[in-house]
N, C-alpha and C positions, 0 to 999 in steps of 0.2 A: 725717846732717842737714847742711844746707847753711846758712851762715850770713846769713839773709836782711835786718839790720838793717841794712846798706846799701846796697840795693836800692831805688830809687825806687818809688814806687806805678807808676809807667807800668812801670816794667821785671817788676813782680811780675804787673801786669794781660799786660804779651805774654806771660810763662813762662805763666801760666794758659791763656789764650787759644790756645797753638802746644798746649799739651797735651792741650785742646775740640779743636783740630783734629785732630789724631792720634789720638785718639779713645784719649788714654793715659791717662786718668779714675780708672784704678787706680793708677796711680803713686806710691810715698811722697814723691816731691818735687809731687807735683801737690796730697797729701793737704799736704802742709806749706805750701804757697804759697795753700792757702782757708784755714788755719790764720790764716796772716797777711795775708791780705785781711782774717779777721773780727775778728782785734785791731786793724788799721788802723784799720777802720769806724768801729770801738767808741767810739775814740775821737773820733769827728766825728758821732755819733747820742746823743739821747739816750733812745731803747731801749736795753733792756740784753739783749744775746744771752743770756746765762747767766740772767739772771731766767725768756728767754722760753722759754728750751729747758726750764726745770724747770717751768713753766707744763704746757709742750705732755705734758712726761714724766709729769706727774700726772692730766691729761687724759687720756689712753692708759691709763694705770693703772686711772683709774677709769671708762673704756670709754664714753667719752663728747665730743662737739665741744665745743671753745671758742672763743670771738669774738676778732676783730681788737681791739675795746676792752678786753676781756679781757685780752690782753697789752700796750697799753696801758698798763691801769692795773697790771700785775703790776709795770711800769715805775716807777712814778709820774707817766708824764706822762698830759695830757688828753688825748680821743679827737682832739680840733680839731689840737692839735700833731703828734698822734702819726699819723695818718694819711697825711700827705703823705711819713714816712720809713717806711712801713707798705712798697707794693707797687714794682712797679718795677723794671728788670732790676739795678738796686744798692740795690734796698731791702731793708728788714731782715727779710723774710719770704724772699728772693732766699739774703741772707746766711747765715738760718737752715736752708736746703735744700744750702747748702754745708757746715755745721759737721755737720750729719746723714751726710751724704755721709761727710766723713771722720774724723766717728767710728763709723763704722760702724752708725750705727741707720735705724730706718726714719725717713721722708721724711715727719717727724711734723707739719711744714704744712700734713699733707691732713688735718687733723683741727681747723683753723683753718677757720672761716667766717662769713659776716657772720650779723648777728641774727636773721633771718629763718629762715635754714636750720640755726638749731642743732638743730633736733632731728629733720631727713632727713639731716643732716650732708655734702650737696649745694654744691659750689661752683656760686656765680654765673657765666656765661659769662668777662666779663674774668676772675676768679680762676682758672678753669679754664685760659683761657689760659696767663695767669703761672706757672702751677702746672708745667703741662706743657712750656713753653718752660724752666724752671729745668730741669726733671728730664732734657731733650733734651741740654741743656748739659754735663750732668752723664756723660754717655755711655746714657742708660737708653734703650732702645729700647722701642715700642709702637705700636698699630695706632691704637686709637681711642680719644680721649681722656677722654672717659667715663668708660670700663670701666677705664681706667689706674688712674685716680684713685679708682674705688671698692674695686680690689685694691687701691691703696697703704694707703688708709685701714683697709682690714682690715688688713694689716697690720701699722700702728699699734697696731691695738686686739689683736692676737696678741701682740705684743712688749707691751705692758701687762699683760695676762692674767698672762705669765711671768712681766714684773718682779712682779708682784703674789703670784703663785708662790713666787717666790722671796724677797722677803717683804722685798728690799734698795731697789728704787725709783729707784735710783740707777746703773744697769748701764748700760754704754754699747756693751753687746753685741746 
């Protein structure tokens, strides 16, 4: 482990970014440096990573989508605040496709979407973007974006099933 607390934000954004390039995604220094981009963040959002991830974890569990105000409110903040640090290539939906990443779960964002689509559980175009340009960053390869994102979300809802399975809810396997 490499000791990254004095490490500028810009120095931790190029180590990240030289390791997007090299396409070295698996990395324990790459998985430590989205570690500490999402404590940076955390501190400067007032979304709370950890509320939203157990948000998405229970979601999955219980094999079903959740909304962007959903996590929002699992926040406490309003949809009005919470929105503008919702999407975004450093928003907190961005952030949470990074902390999936390196703890190894599925890319349980694809089981976020807006109100309309909770129950085809369908991202909207912009979301689909965002969705797929996060998971591209990440090293994940795929043809069509679509079909990505409807296997991601099975996925989700597979990793659910198990934790559910397994009866702990809290596996970060």
């Amino acid at each position: 482990m490499v000791d990254l607390s004095a490490k500028s934000d810009r120095e931790i954004e190029t180590w990240i970014r030289n390791h997007e390039n090299e396409r070295a995604t698996a990395a324990p220094l790459y998985i430590q440096l989205l570690e500490e981009r999402v404590r940076r963040a955390q501190a400067r959002h007032r979304l709370d990573f950890d509320k939203s991830l157990a948000m998405l974890k229970q979601a999955a569990i219980a094999q079903r989508c959740t909304t962007y105000g959903e996590l929002a409110a699992a926040s406490g903040v309003e949809w009005s605040k919470a929105r503008h640090q919702m999407n975004g290539a450093n928003g907190h939906l961005d952030r949470l496709l990074d902390i999936c990443h390196a703890r190894g779960l599925p890319l349980l964002t694809a089981i976020c979407v807006n109100q309309g689509n909770v129950k085809d559980g369908e991202l909207g175009e912009d979301a689909l973007a965002g969705f797929v340009t996060g998971a591209r960053r990440l090293g994940l390869g795929f043809g069509d974006a679509r079909e990505f994102h409807r296997k991601t979300r099975d996925e989700c809802w597979e990793w659910g099933k198990n934790q559910a399975r397994d009866g702990s809810g809290n596996s970060t396997e």
